[in-house]
C-alpha positions as CSV (number, residue, x, y, z in Angstrom):
1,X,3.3,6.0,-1.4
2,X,2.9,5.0,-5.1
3,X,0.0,3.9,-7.0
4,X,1.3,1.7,-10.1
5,X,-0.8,2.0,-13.5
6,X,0.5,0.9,-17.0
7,X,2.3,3.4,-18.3
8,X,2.8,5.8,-15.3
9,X,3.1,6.0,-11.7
10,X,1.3,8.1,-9.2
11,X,4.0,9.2,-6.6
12,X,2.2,11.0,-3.2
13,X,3.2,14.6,-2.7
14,X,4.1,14.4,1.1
15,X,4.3,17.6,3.4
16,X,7.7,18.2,2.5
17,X,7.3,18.0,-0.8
18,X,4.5,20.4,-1.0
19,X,6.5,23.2,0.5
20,X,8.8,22.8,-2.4
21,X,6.1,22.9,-4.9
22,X,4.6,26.0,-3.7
23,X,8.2,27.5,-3.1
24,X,9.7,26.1,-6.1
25,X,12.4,24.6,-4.5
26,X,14.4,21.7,-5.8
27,X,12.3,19.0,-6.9
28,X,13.6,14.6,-6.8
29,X,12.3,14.6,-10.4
30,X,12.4,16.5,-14.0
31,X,8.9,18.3,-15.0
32,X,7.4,18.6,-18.1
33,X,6.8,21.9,-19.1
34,X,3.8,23.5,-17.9
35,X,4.3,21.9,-15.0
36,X,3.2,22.7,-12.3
37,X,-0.3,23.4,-13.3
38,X,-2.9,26.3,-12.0
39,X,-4.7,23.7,-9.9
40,X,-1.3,22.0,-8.4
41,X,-0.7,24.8,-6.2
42,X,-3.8,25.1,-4.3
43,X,-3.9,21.3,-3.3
44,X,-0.4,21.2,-2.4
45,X,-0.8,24.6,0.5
46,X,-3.9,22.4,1.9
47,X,-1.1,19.3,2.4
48,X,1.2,21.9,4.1
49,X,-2.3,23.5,6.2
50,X,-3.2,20.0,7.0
51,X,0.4,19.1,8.5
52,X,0.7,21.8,10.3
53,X,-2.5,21.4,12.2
54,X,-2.2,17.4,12.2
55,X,-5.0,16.8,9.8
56,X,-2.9,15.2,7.0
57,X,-4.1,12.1,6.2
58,X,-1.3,9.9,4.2
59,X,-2.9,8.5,0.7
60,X,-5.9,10.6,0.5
61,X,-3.7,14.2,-0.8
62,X,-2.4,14.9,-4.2
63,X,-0.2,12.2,-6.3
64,X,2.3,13.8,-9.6
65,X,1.7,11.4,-12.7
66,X,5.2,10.4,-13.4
67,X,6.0,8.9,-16.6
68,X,8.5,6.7,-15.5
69,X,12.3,6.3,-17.2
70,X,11.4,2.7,-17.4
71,X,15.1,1.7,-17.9
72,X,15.6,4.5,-20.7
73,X,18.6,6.3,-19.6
74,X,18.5,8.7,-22.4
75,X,15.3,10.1,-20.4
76,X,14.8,10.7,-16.4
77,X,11.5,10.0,-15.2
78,X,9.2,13.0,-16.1
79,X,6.3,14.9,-13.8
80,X,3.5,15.2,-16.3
81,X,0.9,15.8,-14.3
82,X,-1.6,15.4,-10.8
83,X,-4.1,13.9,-9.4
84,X,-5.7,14.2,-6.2
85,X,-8.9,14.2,-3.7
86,X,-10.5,17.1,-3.0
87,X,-12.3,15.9,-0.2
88,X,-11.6,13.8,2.7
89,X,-13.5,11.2,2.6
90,X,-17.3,11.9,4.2
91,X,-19.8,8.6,4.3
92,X,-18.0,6.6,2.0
93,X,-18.0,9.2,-1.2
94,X,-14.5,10.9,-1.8
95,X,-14.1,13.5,-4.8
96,X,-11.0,13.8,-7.2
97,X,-9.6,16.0,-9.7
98,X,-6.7,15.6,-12.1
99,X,-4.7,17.7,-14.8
100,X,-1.8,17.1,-17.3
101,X,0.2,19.5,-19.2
102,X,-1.0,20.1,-22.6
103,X,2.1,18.3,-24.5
104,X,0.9,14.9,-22.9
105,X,-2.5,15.5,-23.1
106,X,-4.4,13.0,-25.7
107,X,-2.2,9.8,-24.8
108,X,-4.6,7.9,-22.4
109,X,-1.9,8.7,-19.5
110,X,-5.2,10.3,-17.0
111,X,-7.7,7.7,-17.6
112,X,-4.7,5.2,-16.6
113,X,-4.1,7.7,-13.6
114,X,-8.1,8.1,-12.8
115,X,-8.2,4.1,-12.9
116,X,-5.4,3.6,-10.8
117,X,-6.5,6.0,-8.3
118,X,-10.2,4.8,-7.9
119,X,-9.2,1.4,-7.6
120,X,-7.1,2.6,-4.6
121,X,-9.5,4.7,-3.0
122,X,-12.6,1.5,-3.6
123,X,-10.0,-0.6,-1.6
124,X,-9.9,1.0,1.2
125,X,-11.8,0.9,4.1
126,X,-15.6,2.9,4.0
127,X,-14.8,4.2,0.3
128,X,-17.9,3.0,-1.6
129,X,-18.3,6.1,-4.1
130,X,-15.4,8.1,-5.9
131,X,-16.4,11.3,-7.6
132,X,-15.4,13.8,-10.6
133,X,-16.7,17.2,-11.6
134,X,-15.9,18.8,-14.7
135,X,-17.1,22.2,-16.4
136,X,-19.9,21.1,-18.8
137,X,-17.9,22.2,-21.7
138,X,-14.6,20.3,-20.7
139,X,-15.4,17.6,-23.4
140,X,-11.9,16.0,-22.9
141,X,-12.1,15.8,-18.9
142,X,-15.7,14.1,-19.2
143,X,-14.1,11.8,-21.6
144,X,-11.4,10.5,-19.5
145,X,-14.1,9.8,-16.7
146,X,-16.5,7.9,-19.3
147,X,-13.2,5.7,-20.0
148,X,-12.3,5.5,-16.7
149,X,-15.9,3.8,-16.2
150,X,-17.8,6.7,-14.2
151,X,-21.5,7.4,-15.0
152,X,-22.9,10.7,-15.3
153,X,-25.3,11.3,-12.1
154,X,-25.8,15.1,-12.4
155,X,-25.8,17.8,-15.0
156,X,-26.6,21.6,-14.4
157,X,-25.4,24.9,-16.5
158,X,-22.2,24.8,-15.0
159,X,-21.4,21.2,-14.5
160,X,-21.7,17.8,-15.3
161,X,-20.9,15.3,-11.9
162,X,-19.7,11.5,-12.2
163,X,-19.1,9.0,-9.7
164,X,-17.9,5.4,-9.7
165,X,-18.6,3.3,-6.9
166,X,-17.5,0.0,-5.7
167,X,-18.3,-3.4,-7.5
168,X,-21.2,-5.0,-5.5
């Protein structure tokens, strides 16, 4: 499955594609450098866990921000970055998390990724409430939620939580 946005494209990491993220096996498209991140690897062996056991649940796993080619044959279409839920989804609240590598950082490209991925998630059936945590010093993460229109609910020494929930 992919999830459209302006400027790039959120591409579902299926089962398959997991193992060769965890593996490092060959990959369908070119990463940036840096990627993947610390945080891909964990998400992608619960994809893999979840198959295994039949628990994986198509569209609610982890997505690679792609910055698309867009008809530039000078540059293949790039991995940048993922985004993902951390959580299934439990009485209509589902919780995501996101990263870039640090040369794309600062270009708007995970607020576009954030939006597109809410908007998903609102749209389907039961989802009423999306949610984001970030460390209470990650100033850049907390932006990208502000932007992405999340509100801060919840703030303790460790973290500050945000949600976005469906228009009424």
């Amino acid at each position: 499955m992919e999830i459209r946005a302006c400027r790039v494209l959120l591409r579902e990491v299926l089962p398959d594609e997991a193992g060769r993220l965890v593996d490092g096996g060959p990959r369908d498209r070119s990463w940036a450098d840096g990627y993947p991140l610390a945080g891909t690897i964990p998400p992608a062996r619960a994809i893999i866990a979840q198959d295994r056991d039949r628990q994986w649940r198509p569209g609610f796993g982890l997505y690679q921000i792609v910055l698309p080619a867009n008809g530039d044959h000078d540059r293949p279409d790039v991995v940048i970055g993922d985004i993902g839920f951390h959580t299934a989804q439990s009485v209509g609240s589902i919780e995501i998390g996101y990263g870039i590598v640090p040369s794309h950082r600062g270009h708007g490209y995970v607020t576009e990724a954030v939006n597109a991925l809410t908007a998903w998630a609102l749209a389907q059936p039961g989802v009423t409430e999306v949610r984001a945590e970030t460390e209470t010093d990650n100033v850049a993460s907390q932006n990208v939620l502000a932007r992405a229109g999340f509100t801060l609910v919840d703030v303790t020494a460790e973290a500050r939580r945000y949600h976005r929930v469906a228009a009424a």
